[in-house]
N, C-alpha and C positions, 0 to 999 in steps of 0.2 A: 187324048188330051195330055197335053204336057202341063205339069206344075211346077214354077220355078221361085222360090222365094230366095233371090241371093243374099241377104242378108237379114239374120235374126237378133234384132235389137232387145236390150234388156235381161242381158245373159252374160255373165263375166267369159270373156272369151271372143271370139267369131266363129261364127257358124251361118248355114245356108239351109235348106231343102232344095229337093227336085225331086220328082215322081211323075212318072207316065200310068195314066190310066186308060182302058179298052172302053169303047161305045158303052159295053154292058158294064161297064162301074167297077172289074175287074181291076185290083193296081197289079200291074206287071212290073215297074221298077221303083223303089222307091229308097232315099238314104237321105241321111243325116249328116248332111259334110261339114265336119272340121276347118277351117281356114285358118290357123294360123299352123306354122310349121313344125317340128320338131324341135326342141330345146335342149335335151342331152343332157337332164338334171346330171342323171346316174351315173353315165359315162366319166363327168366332169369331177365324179368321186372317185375314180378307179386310181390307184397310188394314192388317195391324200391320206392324210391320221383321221381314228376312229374320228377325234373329237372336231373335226369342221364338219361332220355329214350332220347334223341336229341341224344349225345354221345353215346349211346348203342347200338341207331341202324343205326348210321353210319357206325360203324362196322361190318354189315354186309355184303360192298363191297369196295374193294380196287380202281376201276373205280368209283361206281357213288354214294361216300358215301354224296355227295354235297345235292343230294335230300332225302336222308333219313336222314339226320341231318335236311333241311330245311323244311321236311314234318311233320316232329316230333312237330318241335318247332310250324305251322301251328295249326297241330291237340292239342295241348294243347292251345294255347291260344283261338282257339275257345271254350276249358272246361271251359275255364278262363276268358272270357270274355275281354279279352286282345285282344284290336286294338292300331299294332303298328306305326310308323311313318312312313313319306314317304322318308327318308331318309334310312332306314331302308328296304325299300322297293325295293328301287332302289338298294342297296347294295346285295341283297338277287337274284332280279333278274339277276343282273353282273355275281354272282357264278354259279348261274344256267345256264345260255347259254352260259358261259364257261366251265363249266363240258358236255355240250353239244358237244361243239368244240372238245374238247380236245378226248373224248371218239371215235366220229365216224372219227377222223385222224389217232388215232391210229389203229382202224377197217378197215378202208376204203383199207389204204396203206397196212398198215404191216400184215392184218389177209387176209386179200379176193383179191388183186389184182392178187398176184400169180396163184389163182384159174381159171384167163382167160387167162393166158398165158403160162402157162406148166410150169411152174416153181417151181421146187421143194427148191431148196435153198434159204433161204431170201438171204442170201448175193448176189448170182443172180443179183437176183431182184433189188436190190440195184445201182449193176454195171448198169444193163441197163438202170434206173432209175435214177442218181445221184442226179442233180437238182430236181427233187420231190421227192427222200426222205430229202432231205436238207429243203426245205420247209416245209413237214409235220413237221416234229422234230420241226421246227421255230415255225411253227404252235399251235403246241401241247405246245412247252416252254412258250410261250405266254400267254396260257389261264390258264395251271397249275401257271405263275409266280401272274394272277389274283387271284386266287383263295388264295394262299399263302396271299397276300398282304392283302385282306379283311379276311379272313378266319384264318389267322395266322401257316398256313401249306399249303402243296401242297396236299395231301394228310389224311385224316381225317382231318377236320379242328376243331380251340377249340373253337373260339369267338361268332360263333353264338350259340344264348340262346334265351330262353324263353322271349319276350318282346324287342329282338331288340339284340345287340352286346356287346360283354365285352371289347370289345376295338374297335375304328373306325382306318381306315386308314389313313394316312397322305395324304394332297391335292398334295403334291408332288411327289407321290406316281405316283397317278392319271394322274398327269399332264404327266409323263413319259411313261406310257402305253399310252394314249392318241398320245403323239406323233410317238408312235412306229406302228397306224395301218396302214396310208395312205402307206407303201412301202408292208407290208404282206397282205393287200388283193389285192395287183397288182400281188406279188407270188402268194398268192392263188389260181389265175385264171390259172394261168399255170399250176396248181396240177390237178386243177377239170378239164382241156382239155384233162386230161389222161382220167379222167373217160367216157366223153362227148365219145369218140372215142373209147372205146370199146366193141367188140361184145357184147352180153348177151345172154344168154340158155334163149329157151323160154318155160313156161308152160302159162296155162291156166288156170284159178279158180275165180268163183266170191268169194267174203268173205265178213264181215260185216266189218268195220274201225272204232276204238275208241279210240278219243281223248277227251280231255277237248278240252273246246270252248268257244268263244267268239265273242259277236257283233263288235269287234274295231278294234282288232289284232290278229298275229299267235297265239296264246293262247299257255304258258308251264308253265307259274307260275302258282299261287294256283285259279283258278277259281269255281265259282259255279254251271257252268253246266259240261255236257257230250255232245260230237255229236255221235252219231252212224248213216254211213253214212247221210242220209237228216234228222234226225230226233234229239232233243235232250231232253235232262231229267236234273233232277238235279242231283248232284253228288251223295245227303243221298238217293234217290229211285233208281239209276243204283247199288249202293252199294249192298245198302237194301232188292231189293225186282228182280232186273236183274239177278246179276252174283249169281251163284251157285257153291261151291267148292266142291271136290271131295277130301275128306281125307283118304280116301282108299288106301292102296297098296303103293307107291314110298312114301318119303318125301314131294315130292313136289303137291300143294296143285294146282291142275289141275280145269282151272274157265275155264265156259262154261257163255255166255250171253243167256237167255232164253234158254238154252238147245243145242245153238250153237257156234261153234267158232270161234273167232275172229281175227283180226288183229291190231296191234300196231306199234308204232315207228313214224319212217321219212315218209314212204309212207302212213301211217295212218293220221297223222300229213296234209303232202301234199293233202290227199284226202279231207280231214276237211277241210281246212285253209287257200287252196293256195293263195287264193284271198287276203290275207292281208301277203302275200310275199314282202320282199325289194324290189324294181324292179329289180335289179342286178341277183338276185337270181329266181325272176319269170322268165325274159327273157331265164335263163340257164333253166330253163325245158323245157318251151315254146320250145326253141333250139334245143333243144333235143328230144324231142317228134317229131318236124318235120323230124331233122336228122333222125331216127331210122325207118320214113315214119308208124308212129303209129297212132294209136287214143287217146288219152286221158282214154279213156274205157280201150284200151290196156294194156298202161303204167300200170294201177291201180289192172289190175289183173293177174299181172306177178312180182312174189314176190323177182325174182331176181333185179327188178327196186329197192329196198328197198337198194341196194347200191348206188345206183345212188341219192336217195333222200336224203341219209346222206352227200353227196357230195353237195347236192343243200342247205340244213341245216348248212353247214359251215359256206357258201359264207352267208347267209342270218342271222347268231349271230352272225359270225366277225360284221358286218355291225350292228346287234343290241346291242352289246355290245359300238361299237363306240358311238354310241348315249344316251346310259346311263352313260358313261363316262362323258359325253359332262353334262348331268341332274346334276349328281352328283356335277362335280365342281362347279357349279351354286349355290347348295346346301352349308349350312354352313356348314356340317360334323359333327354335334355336336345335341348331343339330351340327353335327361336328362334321368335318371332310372324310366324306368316302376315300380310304385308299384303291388307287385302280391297279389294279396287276394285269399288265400286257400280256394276251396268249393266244394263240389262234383258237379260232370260234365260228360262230355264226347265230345268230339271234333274229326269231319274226314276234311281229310286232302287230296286233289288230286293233286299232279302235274305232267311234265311230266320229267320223265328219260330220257338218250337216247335210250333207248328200248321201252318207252311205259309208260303209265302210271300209276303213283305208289300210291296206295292206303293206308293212314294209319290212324289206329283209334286207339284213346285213351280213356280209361274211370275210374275217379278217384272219389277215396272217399272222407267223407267230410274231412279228415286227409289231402287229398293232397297225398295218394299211389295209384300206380297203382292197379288197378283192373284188368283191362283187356287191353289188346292189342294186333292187327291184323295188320299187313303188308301182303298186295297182291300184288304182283312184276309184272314187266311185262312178266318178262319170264312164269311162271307159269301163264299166260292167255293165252298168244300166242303159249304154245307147242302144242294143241291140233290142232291148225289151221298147223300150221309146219307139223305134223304126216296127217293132211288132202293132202295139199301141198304134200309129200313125196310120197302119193298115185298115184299121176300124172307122179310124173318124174318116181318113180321106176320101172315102165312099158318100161317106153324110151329108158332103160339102158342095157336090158337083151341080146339085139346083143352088145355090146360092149365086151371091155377085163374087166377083174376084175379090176386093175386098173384105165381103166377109168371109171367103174361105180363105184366104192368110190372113186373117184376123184368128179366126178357130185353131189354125195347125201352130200360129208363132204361139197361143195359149197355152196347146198342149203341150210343146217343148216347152213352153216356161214353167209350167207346172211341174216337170223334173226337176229343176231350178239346174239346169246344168253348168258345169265349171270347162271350161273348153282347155285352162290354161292347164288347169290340173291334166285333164287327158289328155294333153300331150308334151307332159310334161318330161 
């Protein structure tokens, strides 16, 4: 039996399936294709100055250009020996678990809920749902109106730079988002009791889980380590001497960890980390897990939970966002210009997206141009884990109608929430 789905709607990007399976339910061929071409972010950086790579490779996605603007400006100042302020710090981390927010509300609602409820129209969806899409959308304006406010768009933003910002926000600014969260994360909870309550397909797979990590807290800004499941390294030797890429064949530059693959994102995040969860946000898994009458072990190796966990990653940056809010005002909002001294270098840079995390390295001459530079997305780490995953359900699917077995497989790739632009970027 051949299985051909050419096109997988509801995923920033294009992408396909195809898979051949034997009488006996054996799959003999099976992959994840990419459709859109090559784009040559990196390339298109080779001779520019340090300071257009921030801006250049933001552009590479329309969702989550927050951390490839913010990864960029990381990885150079490490060339640069540039340590910035904590004003600076804190501002940088607001964007990022807002880009956070914003990314898995519009995932959660509008790309994957349909997928558990036979839903083929968003509009649908919508009617049965009013009050929770009303909230996502709230949701979602919220963290894009952050972003905007420090960033200076919703959207690619321009101010963050090399050394800190080109302009700061107003304290007024702050003061107003501040008072806007105490009423949307009481909606909030009414959104995530959608998720809390819905079935879920179950497979089975152990996999390996890689996030950045940390002794104190959820770890997603720029840290120095790695965790793979109990184990962790620094970020220059998982880089360096772990992941292995595959330049061959598609665009997209296909990472293996030691030779196997992996998993990323919310459930990766959750597996790493949970322990330094808001309690708001630990309690709803905690909840959940007993709901669903699971193990923990379960949860973690059932790749459809990786919607559940962007729902628990809401609750848990609305709430971290609140509190760097709170930092921030405290803060004077005012910090003087970084001097930058030109010299050759090289700087990497880890944080997390909300897919997973994004690897980027820069390496400059004594002039201050690029040399060289690498972006490792999270999608191009996690497809090969996805295509492992794909092995399991497309066994499951072969009594079903046509329909509903591409109904099941376009679920499980949405369930990654994959970025195609990013992977081949």
């Amino acid at each position: 039996m051949k299985i051909n789905i050419p096109h997988i709607h509801k995923i920033e990007g294009e992408a396909g399936f195809w898979a051949r399976v034997a009488k006996s339910g054996k799959v003999e061929q099976l992959k994840v294709q990419t459709l859109l071409g090559l784009r040559q972010i990196e390339g298109i950086l080779v001779g520019r100055k340090a300071e257009d790579a921030p801006l250049v490779v933001s552009r590479v996605c329309g969702i989550c250009p927050v951390v490839h603007i913010l990864n960029a400006c990381e990885a150079l100042e490490g060339a640069l020996n540039i340590t910035v302020s904590r004003t600076t710090t804190l501002l940088r981390k607001l964007m990022l678990a807002s880009q956070i927010v914003q990314s898995h509300t519009l995932h959660v609602f509008f790309m994957t809920l349909a997928d558990f409820l036979d839903i083929e129209n968003d509009l649908d969806l919508m009617k049965k749902f009013p009050r929770e899409a009303k909230t996502a959308l709230k949701i979602r304006d919220f963290s894009l109106n952050i972003i905007e406010i420090i960033g200076g768009r919703k959207v690619h933003p321009m101010t963050p730079r090399v050394g800190g910002f080109s302009r700061l926000p107003d304290k007024k600014d702050i003061e107003s988002l501040l008072t806007e969260l105490p009423q949307l994360l009481e909606e909030a909870n009414v959104l995530l009791d959608t998720f809390k309550n819905l079935e879920y397909p179950i497979i089975k797979r152990e996999t390996n889980f890689v996030s950045v990590s940390s002794n104190n807290e959820y770890a997603f800004y720029k840290e120095n380590s790695i965790k793979i499941n109990d184990k962790s390294t620094s970020v220059g030797n998982f880089y360096s001497n772990k992941l292995k890429e595959d330049l061959k064949g598609t665009p997209v530059k296909r990472v293996k960890y030691e030779g196997k693959p992996y998993m990323l994102g919310a459930i990766a995040r959750l597996k790493n980390n949970n322990r330094f969860l808001i309690p708001s946000a630990k309690r709803l898994l905690e909840d959940f897990i007993r709901k669903q009458k699971i193990t923990e072990n379960d949860f973690f190796s059932n790749t459809f939970y990786n919607l559940f966990g962007q729902a628990v990653e809401i609750l848990h940056f609305l709430e971290v966002s609140r509190n760097l809010l709170r930092e921030i005002l405290e803060s004077d909002l005012k910090e003087t210009q970084k001097e930058i001294k030109i010299n050759k270098g090289s700087g990497l840079s880890a944080m997390e997206a909300p897919r997973g995390t994004l690897f980027t390295y820069l390496e400059l001459d004594s002039g201050g141009r690029i040399l060289n530079c690498n972006l490792i997305t999270p999608t191009a780490q996690f497809l090969n884990n996805l295509e492992e995953d794909l092995k399991i359900l497309v066994p499951q699917t072969l009594g079903l109608s046509e329909k509903e077995r591409r109904r099941k497989i376009r679920s499980l790739i949405r369930a990654y929430d994959p970025c195609i632009s990013c992977a081949v970027h």
